[in-house]
C-alpha positions in Angstrom: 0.0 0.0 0.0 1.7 3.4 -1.0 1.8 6.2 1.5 -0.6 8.6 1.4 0.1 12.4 0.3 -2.1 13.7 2.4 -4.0 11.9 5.0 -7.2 13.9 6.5 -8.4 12.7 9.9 -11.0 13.4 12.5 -13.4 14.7 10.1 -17.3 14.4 9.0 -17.2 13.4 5.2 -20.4 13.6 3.4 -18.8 11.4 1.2 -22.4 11.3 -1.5 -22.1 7.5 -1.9 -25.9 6.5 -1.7 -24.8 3.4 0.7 -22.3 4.5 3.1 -23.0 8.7 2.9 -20.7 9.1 5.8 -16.9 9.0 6.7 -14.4 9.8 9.3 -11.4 10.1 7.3 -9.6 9.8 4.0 -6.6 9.6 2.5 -5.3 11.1 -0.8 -2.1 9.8 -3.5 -1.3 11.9 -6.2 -4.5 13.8 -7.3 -7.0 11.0 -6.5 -8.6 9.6 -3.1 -7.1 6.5 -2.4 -9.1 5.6 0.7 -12.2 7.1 2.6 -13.7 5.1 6.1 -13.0 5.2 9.3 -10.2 7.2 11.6 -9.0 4.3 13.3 -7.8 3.3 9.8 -5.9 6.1 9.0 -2.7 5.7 10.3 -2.1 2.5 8.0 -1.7 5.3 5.2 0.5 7.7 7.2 4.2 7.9 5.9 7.2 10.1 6.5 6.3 12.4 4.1 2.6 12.5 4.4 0.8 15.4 5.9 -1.8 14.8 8.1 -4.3 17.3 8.8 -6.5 17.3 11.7 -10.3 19.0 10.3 -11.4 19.0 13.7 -14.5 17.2 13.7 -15.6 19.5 10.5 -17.9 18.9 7.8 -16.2 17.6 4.5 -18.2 18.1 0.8 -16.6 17.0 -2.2 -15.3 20.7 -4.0 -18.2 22.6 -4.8 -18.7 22.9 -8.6 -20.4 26.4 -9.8 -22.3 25.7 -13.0 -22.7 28.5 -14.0 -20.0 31.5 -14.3 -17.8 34.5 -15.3 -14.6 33.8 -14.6 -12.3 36.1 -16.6 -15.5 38.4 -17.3 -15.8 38.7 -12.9 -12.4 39.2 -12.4 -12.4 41.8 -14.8 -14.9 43.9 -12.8 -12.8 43.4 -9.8 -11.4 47.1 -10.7 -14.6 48.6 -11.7 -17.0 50.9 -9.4 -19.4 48.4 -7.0 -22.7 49.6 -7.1 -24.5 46.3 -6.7 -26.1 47.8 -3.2 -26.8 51.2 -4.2 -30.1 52.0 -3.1 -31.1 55.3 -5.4 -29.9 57.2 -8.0 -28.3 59.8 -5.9 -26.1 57.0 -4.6 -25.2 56.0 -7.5 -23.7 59.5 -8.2 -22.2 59.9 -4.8 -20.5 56.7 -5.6 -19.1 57.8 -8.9 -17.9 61.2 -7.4 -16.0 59.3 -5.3 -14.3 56.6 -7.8 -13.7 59.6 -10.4 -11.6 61.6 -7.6 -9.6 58.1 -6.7 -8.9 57.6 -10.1 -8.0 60.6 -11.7 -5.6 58.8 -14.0 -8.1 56.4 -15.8 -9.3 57.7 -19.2 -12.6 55.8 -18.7 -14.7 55.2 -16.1 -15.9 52.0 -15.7 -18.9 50.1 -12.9 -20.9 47.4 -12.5 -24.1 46.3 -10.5 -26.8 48.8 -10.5 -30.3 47.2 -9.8 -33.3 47.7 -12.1 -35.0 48.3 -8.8 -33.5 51.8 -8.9 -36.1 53.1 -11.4 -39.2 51.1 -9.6 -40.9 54.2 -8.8 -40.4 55.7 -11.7 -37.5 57.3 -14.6 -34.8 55.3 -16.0 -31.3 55.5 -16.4 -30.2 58.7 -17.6 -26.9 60.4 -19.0 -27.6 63.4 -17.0 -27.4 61.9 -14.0 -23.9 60.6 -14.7 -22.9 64.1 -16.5 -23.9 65.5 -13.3 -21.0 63.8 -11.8 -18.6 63.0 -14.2 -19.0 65.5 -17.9 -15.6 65.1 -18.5 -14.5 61.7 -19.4 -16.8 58.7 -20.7 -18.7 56.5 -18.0 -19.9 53.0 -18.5 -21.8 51.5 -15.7 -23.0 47.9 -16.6 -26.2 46.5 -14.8 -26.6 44.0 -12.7 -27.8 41.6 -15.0 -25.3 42.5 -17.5 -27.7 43.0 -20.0 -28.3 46.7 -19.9 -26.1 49.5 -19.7 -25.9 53.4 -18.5 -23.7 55.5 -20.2 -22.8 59.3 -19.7 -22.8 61.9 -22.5 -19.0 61.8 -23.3 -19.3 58.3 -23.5 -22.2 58.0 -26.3 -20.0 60.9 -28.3 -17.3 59.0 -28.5 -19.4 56.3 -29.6 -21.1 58.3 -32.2 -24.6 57.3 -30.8 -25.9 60.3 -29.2 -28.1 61.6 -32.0 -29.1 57.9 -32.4 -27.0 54.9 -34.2 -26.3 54.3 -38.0 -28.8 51.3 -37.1 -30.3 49.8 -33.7 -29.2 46.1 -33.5 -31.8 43.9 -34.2 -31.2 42.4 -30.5 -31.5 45.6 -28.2 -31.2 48.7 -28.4 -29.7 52.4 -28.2 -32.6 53.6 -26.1 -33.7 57.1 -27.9 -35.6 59.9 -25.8 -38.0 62.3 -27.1 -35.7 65.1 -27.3 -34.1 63.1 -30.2 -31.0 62.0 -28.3 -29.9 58.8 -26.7 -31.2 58.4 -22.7 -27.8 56.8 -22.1 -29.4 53.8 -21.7 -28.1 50.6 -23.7 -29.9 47.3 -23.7 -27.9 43.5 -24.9 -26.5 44.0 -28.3 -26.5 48.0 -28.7 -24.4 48.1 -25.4 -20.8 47.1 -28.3 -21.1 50.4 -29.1 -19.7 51.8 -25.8 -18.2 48.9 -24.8 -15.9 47.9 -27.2 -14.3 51.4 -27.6 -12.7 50.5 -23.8 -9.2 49.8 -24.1 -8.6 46.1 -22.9 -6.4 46.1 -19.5 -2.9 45.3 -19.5 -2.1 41.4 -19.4 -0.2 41.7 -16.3 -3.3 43.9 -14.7 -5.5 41.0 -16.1 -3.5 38.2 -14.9 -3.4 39.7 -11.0 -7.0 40.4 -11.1 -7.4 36.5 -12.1 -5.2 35.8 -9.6 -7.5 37.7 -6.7 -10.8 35.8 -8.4 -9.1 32.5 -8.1 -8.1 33.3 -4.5 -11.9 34.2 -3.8 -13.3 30.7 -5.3 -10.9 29.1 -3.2 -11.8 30.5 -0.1 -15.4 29.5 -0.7 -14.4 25.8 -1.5 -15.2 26.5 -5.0 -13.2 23.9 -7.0 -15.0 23.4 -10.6 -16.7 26.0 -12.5 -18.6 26.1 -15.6 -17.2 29.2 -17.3 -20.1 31.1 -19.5 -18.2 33.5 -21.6 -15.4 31.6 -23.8 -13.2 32.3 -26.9 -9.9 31.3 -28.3 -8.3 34.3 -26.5 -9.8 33.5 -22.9 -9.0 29.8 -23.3 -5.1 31.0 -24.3 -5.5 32.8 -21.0 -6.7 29.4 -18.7 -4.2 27.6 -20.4 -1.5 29.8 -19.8 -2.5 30.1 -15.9 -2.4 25.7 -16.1 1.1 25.7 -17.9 2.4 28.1 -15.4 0.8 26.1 -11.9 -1.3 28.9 -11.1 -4.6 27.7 -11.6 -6.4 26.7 -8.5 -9.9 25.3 -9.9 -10.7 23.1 -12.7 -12.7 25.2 -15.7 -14.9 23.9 -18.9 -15.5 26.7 -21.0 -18.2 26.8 -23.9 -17.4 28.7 -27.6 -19.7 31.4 -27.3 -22.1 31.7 -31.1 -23.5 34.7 -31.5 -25.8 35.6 -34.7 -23.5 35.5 -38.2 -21.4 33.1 -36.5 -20.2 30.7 -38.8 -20.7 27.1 -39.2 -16.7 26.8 -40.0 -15.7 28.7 -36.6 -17.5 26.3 -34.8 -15.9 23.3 -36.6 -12.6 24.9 -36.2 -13.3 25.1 -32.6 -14.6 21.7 -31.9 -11.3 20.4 -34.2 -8.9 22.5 -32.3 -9.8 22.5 -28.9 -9.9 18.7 -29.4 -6.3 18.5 -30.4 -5.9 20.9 -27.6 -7.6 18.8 -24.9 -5.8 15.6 -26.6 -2.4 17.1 -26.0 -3.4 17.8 -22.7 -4.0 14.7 -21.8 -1.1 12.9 -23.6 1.3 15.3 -21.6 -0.3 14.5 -17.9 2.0 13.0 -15.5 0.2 10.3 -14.8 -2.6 8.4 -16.5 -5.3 9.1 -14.4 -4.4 12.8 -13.8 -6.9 15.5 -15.6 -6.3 18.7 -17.0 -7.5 21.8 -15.3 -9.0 23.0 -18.4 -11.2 21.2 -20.9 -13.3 22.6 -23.7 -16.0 20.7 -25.8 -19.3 23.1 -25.8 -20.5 25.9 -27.1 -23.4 28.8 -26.0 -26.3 30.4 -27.5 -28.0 32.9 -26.3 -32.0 32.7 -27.1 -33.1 35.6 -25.5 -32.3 38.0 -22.6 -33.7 39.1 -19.5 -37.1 40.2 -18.7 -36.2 43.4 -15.9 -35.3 45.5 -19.8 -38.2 43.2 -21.7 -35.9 42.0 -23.8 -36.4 38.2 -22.5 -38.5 36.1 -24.9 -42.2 35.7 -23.7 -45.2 32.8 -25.2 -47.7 35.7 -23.8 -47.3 39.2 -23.7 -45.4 41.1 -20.5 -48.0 42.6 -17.8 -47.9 45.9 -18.3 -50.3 46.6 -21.4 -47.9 47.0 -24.5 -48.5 43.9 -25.8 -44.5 43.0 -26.2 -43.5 39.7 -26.0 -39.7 40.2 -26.5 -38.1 38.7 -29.4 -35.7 35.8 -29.7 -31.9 36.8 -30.1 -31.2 34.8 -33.2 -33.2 34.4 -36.4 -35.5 30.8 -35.8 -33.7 29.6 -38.6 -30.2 30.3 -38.3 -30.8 29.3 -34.5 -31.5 25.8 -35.6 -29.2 25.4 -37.9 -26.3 26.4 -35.6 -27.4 23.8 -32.7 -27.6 21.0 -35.3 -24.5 21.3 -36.8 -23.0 21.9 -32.9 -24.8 18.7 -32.2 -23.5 17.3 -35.3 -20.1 17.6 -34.4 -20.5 15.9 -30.6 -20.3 19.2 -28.7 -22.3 20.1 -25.8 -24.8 23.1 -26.2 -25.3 25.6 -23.2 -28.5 27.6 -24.4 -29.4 31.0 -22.4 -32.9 30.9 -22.3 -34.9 32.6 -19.1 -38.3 33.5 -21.0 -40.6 30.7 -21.2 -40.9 31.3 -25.5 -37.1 31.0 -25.4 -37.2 27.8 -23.5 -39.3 26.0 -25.8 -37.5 27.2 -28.8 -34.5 25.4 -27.3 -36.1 22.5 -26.7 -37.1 22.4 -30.4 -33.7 23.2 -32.0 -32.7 20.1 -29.5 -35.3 17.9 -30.8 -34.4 18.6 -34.5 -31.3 18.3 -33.8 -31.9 14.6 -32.2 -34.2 13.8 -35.4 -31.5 14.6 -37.8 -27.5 13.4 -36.1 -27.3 10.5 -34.2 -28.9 10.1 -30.7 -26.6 10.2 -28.2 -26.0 11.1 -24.4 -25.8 14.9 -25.3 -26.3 16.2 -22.3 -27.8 19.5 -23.6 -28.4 22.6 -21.0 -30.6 24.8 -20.5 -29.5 27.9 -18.6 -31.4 30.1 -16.0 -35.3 28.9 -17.1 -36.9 31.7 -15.5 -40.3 31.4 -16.5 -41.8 27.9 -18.0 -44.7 26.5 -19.8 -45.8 23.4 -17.6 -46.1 21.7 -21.3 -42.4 22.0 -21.9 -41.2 20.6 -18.3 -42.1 17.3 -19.9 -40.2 17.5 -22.8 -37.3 18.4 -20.6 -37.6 15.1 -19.3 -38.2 12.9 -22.2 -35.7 14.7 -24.4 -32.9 14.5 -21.7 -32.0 18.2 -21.0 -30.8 19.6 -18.2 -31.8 22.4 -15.8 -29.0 25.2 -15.1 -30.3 27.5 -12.7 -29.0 30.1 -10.3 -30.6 30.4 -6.9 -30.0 33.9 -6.1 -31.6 35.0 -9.1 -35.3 34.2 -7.6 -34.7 37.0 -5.2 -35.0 39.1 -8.5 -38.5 37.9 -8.5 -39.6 38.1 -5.1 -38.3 41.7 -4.8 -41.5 44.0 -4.7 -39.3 47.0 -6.5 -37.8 44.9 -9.1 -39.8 45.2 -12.4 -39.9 41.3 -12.5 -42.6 41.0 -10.6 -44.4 43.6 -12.5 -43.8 42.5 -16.3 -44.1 38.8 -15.5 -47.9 39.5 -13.6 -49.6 37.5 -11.4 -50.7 34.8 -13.5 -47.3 33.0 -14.5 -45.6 33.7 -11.2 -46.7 30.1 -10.2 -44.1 28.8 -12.7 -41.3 30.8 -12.0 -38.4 30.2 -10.8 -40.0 26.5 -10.8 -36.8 24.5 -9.1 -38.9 22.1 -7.1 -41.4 21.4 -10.1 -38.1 20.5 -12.1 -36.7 18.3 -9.9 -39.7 16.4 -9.1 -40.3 16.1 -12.6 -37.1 14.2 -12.7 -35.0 16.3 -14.9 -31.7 16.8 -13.2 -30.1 20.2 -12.0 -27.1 21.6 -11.3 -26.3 25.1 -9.5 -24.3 27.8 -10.4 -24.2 31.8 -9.2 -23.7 33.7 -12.7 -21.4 35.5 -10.8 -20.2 38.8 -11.1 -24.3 39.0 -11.7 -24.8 38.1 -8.6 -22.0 37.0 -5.1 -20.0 34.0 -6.0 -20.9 32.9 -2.5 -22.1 29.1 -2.9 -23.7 29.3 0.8 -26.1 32.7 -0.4 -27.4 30.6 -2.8 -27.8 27.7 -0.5 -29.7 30.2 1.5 -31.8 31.6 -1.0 -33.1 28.0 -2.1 -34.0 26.8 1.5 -35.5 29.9 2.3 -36.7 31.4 -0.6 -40.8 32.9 -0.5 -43.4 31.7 -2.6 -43.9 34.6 -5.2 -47.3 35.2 -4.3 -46.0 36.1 -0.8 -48.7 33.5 0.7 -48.0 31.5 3.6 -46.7 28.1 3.6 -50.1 26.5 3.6 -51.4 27.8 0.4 -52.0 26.2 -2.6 -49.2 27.9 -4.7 -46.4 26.2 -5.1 -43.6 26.5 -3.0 -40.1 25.7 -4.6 -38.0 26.0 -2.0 -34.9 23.2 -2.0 -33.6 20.9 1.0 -30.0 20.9 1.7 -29.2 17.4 -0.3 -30.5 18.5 -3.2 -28.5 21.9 -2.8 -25.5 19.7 -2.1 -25.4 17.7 -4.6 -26.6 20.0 -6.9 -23.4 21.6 -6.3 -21.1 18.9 -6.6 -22.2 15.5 -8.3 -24.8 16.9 -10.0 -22.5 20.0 -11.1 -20.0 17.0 -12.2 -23.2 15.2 -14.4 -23.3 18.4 -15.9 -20.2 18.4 -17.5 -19.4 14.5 -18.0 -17.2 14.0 -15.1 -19.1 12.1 -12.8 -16.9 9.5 -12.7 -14.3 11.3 -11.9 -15.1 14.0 -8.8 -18.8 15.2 -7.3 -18.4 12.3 -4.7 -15.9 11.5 -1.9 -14.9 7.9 -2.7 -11.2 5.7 -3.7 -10.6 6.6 -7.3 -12.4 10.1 -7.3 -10.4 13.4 -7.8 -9.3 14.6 -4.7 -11.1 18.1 -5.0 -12.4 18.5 -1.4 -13.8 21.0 0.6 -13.3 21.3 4.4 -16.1 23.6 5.5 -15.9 25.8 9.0 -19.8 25.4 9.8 -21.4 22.1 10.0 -24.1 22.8 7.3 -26.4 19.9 8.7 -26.5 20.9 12.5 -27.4 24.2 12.3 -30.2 25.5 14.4 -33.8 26.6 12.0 -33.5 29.9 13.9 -29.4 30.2 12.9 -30.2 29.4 9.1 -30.2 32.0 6.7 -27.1 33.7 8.4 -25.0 30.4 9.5 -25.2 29.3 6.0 -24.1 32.4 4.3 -21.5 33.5 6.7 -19.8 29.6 6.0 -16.6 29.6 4.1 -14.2 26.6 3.3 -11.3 26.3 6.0 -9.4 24.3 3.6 -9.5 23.8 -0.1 -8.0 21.2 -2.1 -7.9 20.6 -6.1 -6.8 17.4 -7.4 -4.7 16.7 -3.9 -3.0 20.3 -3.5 -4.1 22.7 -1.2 -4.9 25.6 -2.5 -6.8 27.7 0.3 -6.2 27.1 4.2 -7.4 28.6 7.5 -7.3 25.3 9.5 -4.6 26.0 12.3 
């Protein structure tokens, strides 16, 4: 029997193993779990180079795996102006005033996080406000969501856009006012022509702001994550961080296809990031090890979000102008880029939160089944915000899964957000619908869409336990009550997080053979008092984190 690397003792493993859920200790060889049972055991595995760690009688989870996330895209913002808890308007601007005098030497301005609850009483974002503050150099505040932007009047000159664009996009739009001008407001597509005038940050700037995102998954036992924004040049990026041993999480990242995109970029990416991921593999140190990075999807946005309207509806939003949103791609073009993605054995991640866009997914994956081979595709659906009861069961018999983000409901249940408002009364009984999903017996996974929303795995463990029903009504009314137990949180954060991706052989449980990607938490999850929920769950971080048998966070003593 080899000796251990690490050997981790006096501990209670959740190991996720149907039959024996629970262990005292375990010991780790190389980047794999070699042995998991009891503590009087443990010592057989103990050698004179082994470290033994003592988790004092804390709770162990296999890594938590977010499904859904920003990694390069958050990190980014790490620099901007926060403004994801600004209440009003005026602080807003008192915020900017602020950033603008600590940064005199930055050409633009950049922020992200405002709240479409800002405007719930009325106006909307305005360039005024932010010349107010800032009339001197061009600001660019990003919203929460990331689907809608606020720009100041410098900004939309320099983009050539106040008197209006040369043409709106036909996703979005340059929002005009009556005077003639631009509001400085920018919804999904039209928001490029601000944006990409930004000068891209220095690669070294880029690389330490990484460096402080990695550190923060890390800290919140966040080994895995399901990256939602990926290119050639962001891959180069993750790959780079691998060669040089500075990547402490394990990322799959989808192509992103947007309208135009060719059907020849996405065979080039499915042929090189296969030779890619084939090198990879030949060059591991061993045969079981795994790359940190791995490729082999793609991701399609069918519509956006319904706080600017601009998510795709089967009836019209609540709020008399008859708009149902429109899908992001043509129907056509839509289709024909998720068969041939199909076609060539990649994974599709589609964006779809309105419940028109769901079923459109669902029939570009059904076509796509009809004419390639039927296979274990393992096709996603991301967010599903609203849903037509109809297509729930062709979730289920057409095999696709549910991607959803629990903080995001607290968009819905917030009486100043304008989801509440545009959805209306009579489909909030199928939104949000997590426990309708799951007892419908199509799997799901977790994730935090993060920087939309805290990165913190243990808010959105909070917000699915604890979550209201969106009618407000009490716990014994008829209307249905999605709120998640704290199994199917867990493994919806590990093994079903691992499902997601094809890699449930290989980590999501605690078991001999599994990847040694481990969490060590510093509150017991499944002892904590009702009364001490909401805020002992949130406030819980990981005491030590390990990826693939190296530690790369610890606070254990």
């Amino acid at each position: 029997m080899p000796h251990a690397s690490i050997v981790l003792r006096n501990a209670r493993i959740y190991t996720l193993v149907r039959t024996d859920p629970w262990a005292e200790a375990l010991a780790i060889v190389g980047d794999r779990i070699a042995w998991v049972g009891p503590d009087t055991d443990a010592a057989e595995w103990v050698g004179p180079n082994t470290q033994v760690i003592d988790a004092g009688r804390r709770l162990v989870l296999p890594g938590l795996i977010d499904s859904h996330f920003h990694l390069l895209m958050g990190a980014r913002t790490l620099r901007d102006l926060k403004l994801d808890d600004a209440r009003n308007v005026d602080e807003v601007q008192s915020r900017l005033r602020a950033f603008a005098q600590a940064h005199p030497e930055r050409e633009w301005l950049t922020g992200r996080g405002w709240q479409h609850s800002l405007f719930a009483r009325g106006g909307r974002p305005e360039r005024a406000a932010l010349d107010a503050v800032v009339p001197d150099r061009p600001v660019y505040l990003v919203a929460s969501d990331g689907h809608s932007a606020w720009a100041n009047t410098a900004a939309l000159q320099r983009a050539g856009i106040l008197n209006g664009p040369p043409r709106q996009p036909t996703f979005g739009a340059v929002v005009m006012g009556e005077d003639g001008l631009a509001t400085g407001e920018l919804r999904e597509a039209a928001m490029s022509f601000v944006r990409d005038l930004i000068p891209p940050l220095p690669r070294d700037e880029e690389d330490d702001l990484l460096r402080q995102a990695l550190r923060a998954c890390a800290e919140y036992g966040i080994t895995s994550v399901h990256n939602m924004d990926g290119d050639a040049q962001s891959l180069a990026v993750y790959r780079d961080f691998e060669a040089r041993g500075e990547l402490t999480l394990r990322i799959y990242v989808p192509l992103t296809v947007e309208p135009g995109t060719p059907e020849a970029a996405i065979e080039a990416w499915a042929h090189d990031t296969q030779q890619t991921d084939r090198a990879a593999i030949e060059a591991r140190p061993t045969p079981d090890a795994m790359p940190l990075v791995r490729t082999g999807c793609v991701k399609l946005f069918a519509d956006g979000v319904i706080e600017s309207k601009t998510a795709w509806l089967l009836e019209p939003y609540d709020d008399g102008s008859g708009e149902c949103g429109r899908p992001n791609f043509d129907p056509d073009e839509f289709k024909r880029l998720v068969t041939k993605a199909d076609a060539l054995k990649l994974q599709i991640f589609v964006h779809a939160i309105g419940d028109a866009a769901v079923r459109a997914a669902l029939d570009a994956f059904n076509l796509a089944r009809r004419l390639n081979q039927p296979r274990d595709a393992r096709h996603r659906l991301e967010h599903i915000e609203l849903l037509d009861p109809v297509d729930l069961t062709r979730m289920k018999r057409q095999r696709v899964l549910a991607s959803v983000q629990p903080l995001h409901a607290e968009f819905g249940s917030d009486p100043d957000n304008p989801w509440r408002r545009l959805v209306g009364p009579r489909r909030w009984a199928w939104g949000f619908p997590w426990r309708a999903i799951l007892n419908a017996g199509v799997p799901m996974a977790f994730g935090s869409d993060w920087p939309v929303v805290t990165m913190n795995p243990f808010e959105g463990m909070r917000a699915a336990l604890t979550r209201p029903k969106l009618d407000f009504s009490d716990a014994r009314s008829h209307f249905p009550d999605h709120r998640l137990t704290l199994e199917e949180l867990i493994f919806g954060y590990t093994l079903d997080g691992a499902f997601f991706e094809f890699q449930e052989r290989h980590k999501g449980r605690i078991k001999p053979g599994m990847l040694a990607d481990l969490a060590v938490l510093d509150t017991d999850l499944f002892n904590l008092p009702r009364t001490d929920l909401e805020s002992g769950i949130a406030g819980t971080r990981s005491a030590l984190t390990i990826v693939g048998g190296r530690i790369v966070h610890r606070a254990l003593a």
